[in-house]
C-alpha positions as CSV (number, residue, x, y, z in Angstrom):
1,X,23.8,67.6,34.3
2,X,19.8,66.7,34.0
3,X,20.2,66.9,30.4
4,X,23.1,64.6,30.0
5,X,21.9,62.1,32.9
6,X,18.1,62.3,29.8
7,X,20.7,61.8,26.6
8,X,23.0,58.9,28.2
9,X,19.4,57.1,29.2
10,X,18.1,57.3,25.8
11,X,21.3,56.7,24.0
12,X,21.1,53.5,26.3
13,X,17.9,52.6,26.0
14,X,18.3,52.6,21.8
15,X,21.7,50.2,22.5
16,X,19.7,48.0,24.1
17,X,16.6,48.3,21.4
18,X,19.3,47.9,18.4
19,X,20.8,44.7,20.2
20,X,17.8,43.0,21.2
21,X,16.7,43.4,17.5
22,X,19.8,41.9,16.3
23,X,19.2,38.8,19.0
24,X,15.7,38.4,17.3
25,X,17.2,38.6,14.2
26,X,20.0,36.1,14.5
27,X,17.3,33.6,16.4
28,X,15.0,33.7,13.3
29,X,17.5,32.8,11.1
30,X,18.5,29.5,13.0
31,X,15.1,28.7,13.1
32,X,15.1,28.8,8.7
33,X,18.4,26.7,9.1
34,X,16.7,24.4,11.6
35,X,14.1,23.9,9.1
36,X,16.3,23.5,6.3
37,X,18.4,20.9,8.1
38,X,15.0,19.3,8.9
39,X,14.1,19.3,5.6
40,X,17.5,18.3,4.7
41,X,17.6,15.1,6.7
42,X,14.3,14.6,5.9
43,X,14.9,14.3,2.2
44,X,18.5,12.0,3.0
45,X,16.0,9.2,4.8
46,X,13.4,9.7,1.8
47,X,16.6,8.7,-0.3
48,X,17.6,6.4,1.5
49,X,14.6,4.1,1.6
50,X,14.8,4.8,-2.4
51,X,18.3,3.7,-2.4
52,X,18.0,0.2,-0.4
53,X,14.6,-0.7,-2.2
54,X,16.2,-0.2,-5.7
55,X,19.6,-2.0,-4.1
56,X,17.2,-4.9,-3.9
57,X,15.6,-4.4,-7.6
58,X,18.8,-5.0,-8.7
59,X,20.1,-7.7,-6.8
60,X,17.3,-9.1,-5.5
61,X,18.6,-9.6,-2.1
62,X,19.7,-7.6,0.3
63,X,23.0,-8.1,2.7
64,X,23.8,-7.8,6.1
65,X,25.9,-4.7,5.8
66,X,23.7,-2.8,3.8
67,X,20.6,-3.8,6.0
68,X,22.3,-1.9,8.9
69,X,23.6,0.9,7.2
70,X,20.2,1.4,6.2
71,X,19.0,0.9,9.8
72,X,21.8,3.5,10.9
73,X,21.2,6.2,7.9
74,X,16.8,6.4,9.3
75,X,17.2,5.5,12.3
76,X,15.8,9.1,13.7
77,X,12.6,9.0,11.0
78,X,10.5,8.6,14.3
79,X,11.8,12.1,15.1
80,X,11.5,13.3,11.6
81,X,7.9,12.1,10.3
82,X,4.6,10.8,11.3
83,X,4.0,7.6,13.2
84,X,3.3,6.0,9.9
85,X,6.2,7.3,7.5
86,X,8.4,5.8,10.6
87,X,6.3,2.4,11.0
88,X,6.8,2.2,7.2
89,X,10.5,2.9,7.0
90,X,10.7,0.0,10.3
91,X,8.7,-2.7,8.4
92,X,11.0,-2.2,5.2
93,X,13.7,-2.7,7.7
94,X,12.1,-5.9,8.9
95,X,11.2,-7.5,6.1
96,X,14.9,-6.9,4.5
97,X,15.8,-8.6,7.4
98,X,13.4,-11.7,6.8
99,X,14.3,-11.4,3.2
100,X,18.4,-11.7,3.8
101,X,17.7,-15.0,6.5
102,X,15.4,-16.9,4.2
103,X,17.5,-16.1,1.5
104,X,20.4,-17.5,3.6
105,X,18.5,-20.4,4.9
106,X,17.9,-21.4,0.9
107,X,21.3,-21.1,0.1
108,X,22.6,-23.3,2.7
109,X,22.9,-27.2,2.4
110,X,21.1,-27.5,5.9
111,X,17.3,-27.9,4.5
112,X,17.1,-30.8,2.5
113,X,14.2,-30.6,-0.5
114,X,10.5,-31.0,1.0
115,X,7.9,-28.7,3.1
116,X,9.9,-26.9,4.9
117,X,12.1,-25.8,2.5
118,X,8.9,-25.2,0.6
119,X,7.5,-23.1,3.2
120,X,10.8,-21.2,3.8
121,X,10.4,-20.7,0.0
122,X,7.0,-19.0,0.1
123,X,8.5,-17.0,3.2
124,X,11.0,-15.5,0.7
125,X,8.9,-14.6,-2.1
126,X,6.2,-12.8,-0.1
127,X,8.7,-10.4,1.5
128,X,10.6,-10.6,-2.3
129,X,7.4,-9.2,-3.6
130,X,6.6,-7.1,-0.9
131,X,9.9,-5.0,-0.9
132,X,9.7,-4.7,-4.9
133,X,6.6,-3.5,-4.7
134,X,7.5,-0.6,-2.8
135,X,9.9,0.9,-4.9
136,X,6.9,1.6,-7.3
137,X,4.6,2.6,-3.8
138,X,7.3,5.1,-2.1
139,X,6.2,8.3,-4.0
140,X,2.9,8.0,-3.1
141,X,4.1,7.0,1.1
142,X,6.0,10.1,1.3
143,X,3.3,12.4,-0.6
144,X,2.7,14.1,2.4
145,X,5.9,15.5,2.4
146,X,6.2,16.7,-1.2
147,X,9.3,19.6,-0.2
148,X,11.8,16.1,0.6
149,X,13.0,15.3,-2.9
C-alpha cells in the first residue's frame, strides 16, 4: 500500500510539473503576441501620421473630418512611444488644427483685405510649411523605432 501511496505521489507530482510547464508556456507566447500587437499598433500610428501629412501634400489643407480621425487613429501614442514621439504626433495634430481655421478664416468673406487678413495669412503659411516639412522629417522622428514600418 506504501508503494502505491510513493507511485500515485510521483505520478502527481509530474501532472502538476507537466501542467505548470504548459502555463509557462502558453504565458510566454501572449507575451510575443503582446509585443507583436504593440509593435503592430505601433507601426498603424507611424502610418498614420504618414497618411495625414501626405493628405496635406496633396491637398494642401486639411478637413475637419480627417483631423479627428487622425486624432482618434493616435490617440494612445502616449502609451505607445516616448514622451517626444507623442508630443510630436500632438503638435501635428495642433497645427492641422491651426492650419484648417486659418484656412477657413481666408476663405470666408468676413476679413476684408488689410493686416489682419495679412497676419492670418502668415499664420497659415507657417503651419503650411511646417506640416510639409514633416513628411520629408518623419523617417528620421520615428528612427528610434526602426521595427514600425
Amino acid at each position: 500500500m506504501l508503494l502505491f501511496l510513493s507511485v500515485l505521489q510521483t505520478l502527481l507530482l509530474l501532472l502538476i510539473a507537466a501542467g505548470t510547464g504548459y502555463l509557462i508556456y502558453r504565458s510566454s507566447g501572449s507575451a510575443r503576441g503582446t509585443r507583436r500587437s504593440l509593435h503592430s499598433r505601433r507601426s498603424e500610428v507611424y502610418k498614420d501620421v504618414v497618411r495625414i501629412l501626405a493628405l496635406l501634400a496633396q491637398k494642401g489643407d486639411l478637413g475637419k473630418e480627417e483631423l479627428l480621425d487622425f486624432r482618434s487613429r493616435t490617440q494612445d501614442a502616449a502609451l505607445l512611444f516616448d514622451e517626444e514621439i507623442a508630443a510630436y504626433i500632438e503638435e501635428i495634430y495642433s497645427r492641422g488644427v491651426k492650419l484648417m481655421s486659418t484656412n477657413e478664416i481666408l476663405k470666408g468673406t468676413a476679413l476684408p483685405i488689410g493686416e489682419e487678413r495679412d497676419q492670418v495669412t502668415v499664420e497659415n503659411t507657417k503651419q503650411l510649411i511646417w506640416l510639409a516639412d514633416q513628411l520629408a522629417l518623419v523617417r528620421k522622428k520615428f528612427q528610434n523605432y526602426p521595427d514600425i514600418e
